[in-house]
C-alpha positions in Angstrom: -14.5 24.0 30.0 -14.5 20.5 28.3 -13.2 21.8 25.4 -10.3 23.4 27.0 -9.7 20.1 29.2 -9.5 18.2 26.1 -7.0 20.9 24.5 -4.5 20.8 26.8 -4.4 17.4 27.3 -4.2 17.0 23.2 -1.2 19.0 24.0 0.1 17.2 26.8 0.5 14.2 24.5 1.9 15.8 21.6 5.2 16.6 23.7 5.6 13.1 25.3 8.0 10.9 23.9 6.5 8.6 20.7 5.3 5.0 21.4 4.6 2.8 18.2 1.9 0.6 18.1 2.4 -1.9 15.3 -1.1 -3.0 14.6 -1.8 -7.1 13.7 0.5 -8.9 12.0 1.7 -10.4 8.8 4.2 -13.0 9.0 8.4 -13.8 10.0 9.9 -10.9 7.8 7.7 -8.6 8.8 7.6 -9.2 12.4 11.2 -9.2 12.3 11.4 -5.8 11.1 8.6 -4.2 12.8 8.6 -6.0 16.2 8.9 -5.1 19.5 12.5 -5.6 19.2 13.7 -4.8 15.4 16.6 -2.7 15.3 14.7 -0.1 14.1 13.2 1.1 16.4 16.8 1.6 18.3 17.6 3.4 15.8 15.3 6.0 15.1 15.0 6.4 19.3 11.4 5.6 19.4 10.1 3.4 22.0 7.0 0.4 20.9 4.9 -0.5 22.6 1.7 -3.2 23.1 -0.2 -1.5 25.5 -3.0 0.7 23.7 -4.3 4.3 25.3 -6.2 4.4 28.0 -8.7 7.6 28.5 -6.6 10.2 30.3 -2.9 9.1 30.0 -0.3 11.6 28.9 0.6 9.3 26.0 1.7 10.3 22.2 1.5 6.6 20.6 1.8 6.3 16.8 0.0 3.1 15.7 1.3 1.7 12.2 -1.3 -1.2 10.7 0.4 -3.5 9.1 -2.5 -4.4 6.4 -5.2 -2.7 5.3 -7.6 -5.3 7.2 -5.9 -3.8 10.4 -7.0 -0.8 10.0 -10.4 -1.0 11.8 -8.4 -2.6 15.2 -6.6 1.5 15.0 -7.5 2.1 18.9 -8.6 5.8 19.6 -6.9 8.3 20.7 -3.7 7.5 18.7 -1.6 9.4 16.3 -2.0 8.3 12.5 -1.0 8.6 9.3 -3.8 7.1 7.0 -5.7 7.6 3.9 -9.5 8.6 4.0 -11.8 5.3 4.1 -13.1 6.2 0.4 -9.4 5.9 -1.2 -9.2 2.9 1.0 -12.1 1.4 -0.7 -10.9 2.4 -4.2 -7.7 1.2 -3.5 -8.7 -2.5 -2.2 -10.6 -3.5 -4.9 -9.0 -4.3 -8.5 -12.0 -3.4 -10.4 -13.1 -0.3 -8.4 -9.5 0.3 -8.8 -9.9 0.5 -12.8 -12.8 2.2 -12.6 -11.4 5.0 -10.8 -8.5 5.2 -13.1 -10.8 5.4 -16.0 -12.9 8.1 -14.3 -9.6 10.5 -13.8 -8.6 10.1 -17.6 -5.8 7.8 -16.2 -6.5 5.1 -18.5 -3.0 5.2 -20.4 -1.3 4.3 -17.1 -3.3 0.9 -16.4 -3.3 -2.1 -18.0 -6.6 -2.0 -20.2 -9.8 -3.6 -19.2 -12.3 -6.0 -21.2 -15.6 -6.1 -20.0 -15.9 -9.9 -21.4 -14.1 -13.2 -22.6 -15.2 -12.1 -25.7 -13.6 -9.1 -26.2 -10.6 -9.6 -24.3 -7.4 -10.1 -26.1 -5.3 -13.3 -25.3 -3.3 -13.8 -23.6 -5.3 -12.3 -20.7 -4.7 -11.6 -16.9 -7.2 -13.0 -14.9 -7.6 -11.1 -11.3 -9.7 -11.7 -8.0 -10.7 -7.9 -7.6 -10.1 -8.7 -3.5 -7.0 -10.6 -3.3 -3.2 -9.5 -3.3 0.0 -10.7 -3.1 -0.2 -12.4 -6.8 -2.9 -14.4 -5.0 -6.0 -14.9 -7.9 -3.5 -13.4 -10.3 -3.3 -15.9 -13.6 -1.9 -15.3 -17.0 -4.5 -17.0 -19.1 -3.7 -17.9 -23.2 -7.0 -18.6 -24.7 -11.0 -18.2 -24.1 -11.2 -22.0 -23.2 -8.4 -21.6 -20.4 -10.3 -18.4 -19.3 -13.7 -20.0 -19.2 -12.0 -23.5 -17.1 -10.3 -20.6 -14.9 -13.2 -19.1 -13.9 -15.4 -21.9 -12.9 -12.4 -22.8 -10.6 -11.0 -21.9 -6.9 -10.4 -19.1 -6.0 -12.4 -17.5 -9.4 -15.4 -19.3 -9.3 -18.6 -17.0 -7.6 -15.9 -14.4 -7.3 -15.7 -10.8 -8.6 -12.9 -10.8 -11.1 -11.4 -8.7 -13.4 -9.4 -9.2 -17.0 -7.0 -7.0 -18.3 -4.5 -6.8 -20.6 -1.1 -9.2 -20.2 1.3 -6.2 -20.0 4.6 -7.9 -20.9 8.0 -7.0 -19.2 11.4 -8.3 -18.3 10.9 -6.4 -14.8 8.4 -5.6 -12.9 8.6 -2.7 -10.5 8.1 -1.5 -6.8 7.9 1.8 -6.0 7.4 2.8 -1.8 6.4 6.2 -1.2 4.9 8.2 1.7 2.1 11.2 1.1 2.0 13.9 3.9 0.3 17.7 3.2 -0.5 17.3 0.0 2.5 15.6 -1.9 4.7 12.7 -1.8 7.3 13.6 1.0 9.5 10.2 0.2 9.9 7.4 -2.6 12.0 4.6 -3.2 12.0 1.8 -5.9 13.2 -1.4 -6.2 13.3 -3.5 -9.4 12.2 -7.8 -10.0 13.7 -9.6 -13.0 11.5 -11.4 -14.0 11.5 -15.5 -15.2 9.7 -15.0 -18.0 7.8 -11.6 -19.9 4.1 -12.9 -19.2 4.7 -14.2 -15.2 3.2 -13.1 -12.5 4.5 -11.7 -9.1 4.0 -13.3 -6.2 4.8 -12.6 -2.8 8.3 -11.1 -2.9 10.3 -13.3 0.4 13.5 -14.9 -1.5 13.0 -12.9 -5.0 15.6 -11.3 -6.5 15.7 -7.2 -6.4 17.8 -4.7 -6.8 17.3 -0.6 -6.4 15.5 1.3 -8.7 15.4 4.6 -9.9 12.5 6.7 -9.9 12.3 9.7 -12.5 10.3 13.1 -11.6 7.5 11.9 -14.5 7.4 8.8 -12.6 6.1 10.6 -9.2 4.0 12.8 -11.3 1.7 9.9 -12.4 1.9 8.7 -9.1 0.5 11.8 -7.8 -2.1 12.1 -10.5 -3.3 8.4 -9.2 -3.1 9.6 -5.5 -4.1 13.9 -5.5 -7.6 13.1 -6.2 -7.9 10.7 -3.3 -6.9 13.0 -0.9 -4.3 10.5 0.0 -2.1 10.7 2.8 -0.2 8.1 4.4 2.4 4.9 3.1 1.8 3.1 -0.2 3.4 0.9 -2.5 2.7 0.3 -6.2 3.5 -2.3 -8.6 3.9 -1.4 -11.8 5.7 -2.1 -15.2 7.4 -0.1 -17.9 5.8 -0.4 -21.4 8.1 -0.9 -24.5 7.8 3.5 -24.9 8.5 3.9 -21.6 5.0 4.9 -20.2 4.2 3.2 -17.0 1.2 0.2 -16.6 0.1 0.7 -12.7 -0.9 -3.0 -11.7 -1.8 -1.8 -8.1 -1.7 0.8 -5.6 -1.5 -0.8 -1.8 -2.7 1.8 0.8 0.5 0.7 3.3 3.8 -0.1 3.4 5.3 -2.8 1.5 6.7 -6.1 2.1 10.6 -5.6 0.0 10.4 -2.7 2.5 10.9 -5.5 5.2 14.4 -7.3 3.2 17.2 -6.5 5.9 19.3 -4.9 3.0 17.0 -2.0 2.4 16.6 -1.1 6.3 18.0 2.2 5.8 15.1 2.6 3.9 12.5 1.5 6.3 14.0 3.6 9.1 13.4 6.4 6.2 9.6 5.8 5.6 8.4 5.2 9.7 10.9 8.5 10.6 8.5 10.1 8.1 5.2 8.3 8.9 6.1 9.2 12.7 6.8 12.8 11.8 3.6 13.0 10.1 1.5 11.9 11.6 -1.8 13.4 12.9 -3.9 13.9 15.9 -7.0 11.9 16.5 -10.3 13.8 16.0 -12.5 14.6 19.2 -15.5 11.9 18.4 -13.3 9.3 17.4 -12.7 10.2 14.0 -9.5 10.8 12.2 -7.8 14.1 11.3 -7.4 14.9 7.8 
């Protein structure tokens, strides 16, 4: 009888009208596109909220964490679109990260790895395996700037990894959203960047410009994401080497910040209509429905 109770109230919900619960926050641009009253919203007809589900209300909310930190602070009960913790933990840490790439035979679409100063080949990137953003990212010329690096903030005691310095005029953004089994949306944007050997920071005021994504590109893409089982927003950095192969720098398991640029909010309404659309029931115990 429990079972049934549950059932038809599962029901219930799903034919309420969607509330969004944005979960945590992540500074001015993104509050201004994702909060309570952003313009999106309006315009897909969906209706946020701050109030989270309480046991027996007939109540469809959607929540959308912002960062992958927020993900934990998901209240039950709620509607979801997320990957499985494990690709969650690949995807968070830079070495596990290159690991995992290695593992799938994915190697040619990273930047390669050197398991020392000693046999790395300058110049280097240095990376905080934890950090994003371009936060703990350096390019690094030679083993005595490498060794100084690492016995200072924020390197020193910390897991790091060093890869190759994959050199580019632009580095690349692509958003995407993975539903059923396959990437149901995509977009890319495209940096200049200063200089061939800099590194990206945190994209407010950079220029960009639209991008265009070729069917091999979303075929790597889904070679990096298949065997995760990955469902759910992401945005990956990556460059284009000199033959045209793609370097992954990162996968981000949510939705990205160039996403958040007023100019692209056609594209934003694009990825939450889909995330919304998509999204999946909460398990009975708690869990989450894959």
């Amino acid at each position: 009888m429990f079972r049934l109770l549950r059932s038809l109230l599962d029901t219930a919900r799903a034919r309420c009208p969607t509330e969004i619960l944005v979960v945590g926050s992540n500074g001015p641009a993104w509050a201004a596109a994702l909060g309570p009253e952003a313009p999106t919203w309006r315009r897909l007809g969906l209706r946020p909220t701050e109030r989270p589900l309480r046991p027996g209300q007939l109540r469809r909310i959607v929540s959308i964490p912002l960062l992958e930190a927020h993900v934990p602070a998901v209240g039950p009960g709620t509607w979801t679109l997320l990957p499985p913790p494990e690709a969650m933990r690949v995807l968070a840490d830079k070495g596990r990260f290159a690991r995992y790439a290695a593992a799938q035979g994915l190697g040619a679409f990273v930047p390669a790895t050197y398991a020392s100063p000693e046999t790395a080949s300058f110049p280097v990137v240095l990376k905080r395996c934890d950090l994003n953003a371009g936060h703990g990212v350096a390019v690094v010329s030679s083993r005595a700037e490498l060794m100084a690096r690492l016995a200072e903030p924020p390197w020193a005691g910390e897991p790091v990894l060093l890869q190759e310095c994959v050199e580019a005029e632009v580095e690349y953004v692509a958003h995407l959203v993975r539903a059923g089994g396959r990437i149901v949306w995509s977009r890319a944007y495209a940096y200049p960047l200063a200089h061939r050997r800099v590194v990206r920071g945190p994209v407010e005021g950079l220029a960009i410009e639209p991008a265009r994504l070729g069917a091999a590109d979303l075929a790597v893409f889904e070679r990096f994401l298949a065997p995760l089982d990955y469902q759910g927003p992401a945005n990956i950095d990556f460059r284009r080497r000199a033959d045209g192969r793609l370097a992954l720098l990162e996968i981000n398991p949510r939705l990205g910040g160039s996403l958040m640029r007023p100019e692209f909010a056609a594209d934003l309404d694009a990825a939450l209509g889909i995330i919304v659309r998509e999204a999946q029931p909460p398990v009975r115990g708690g869990g989450r429905s894959r």
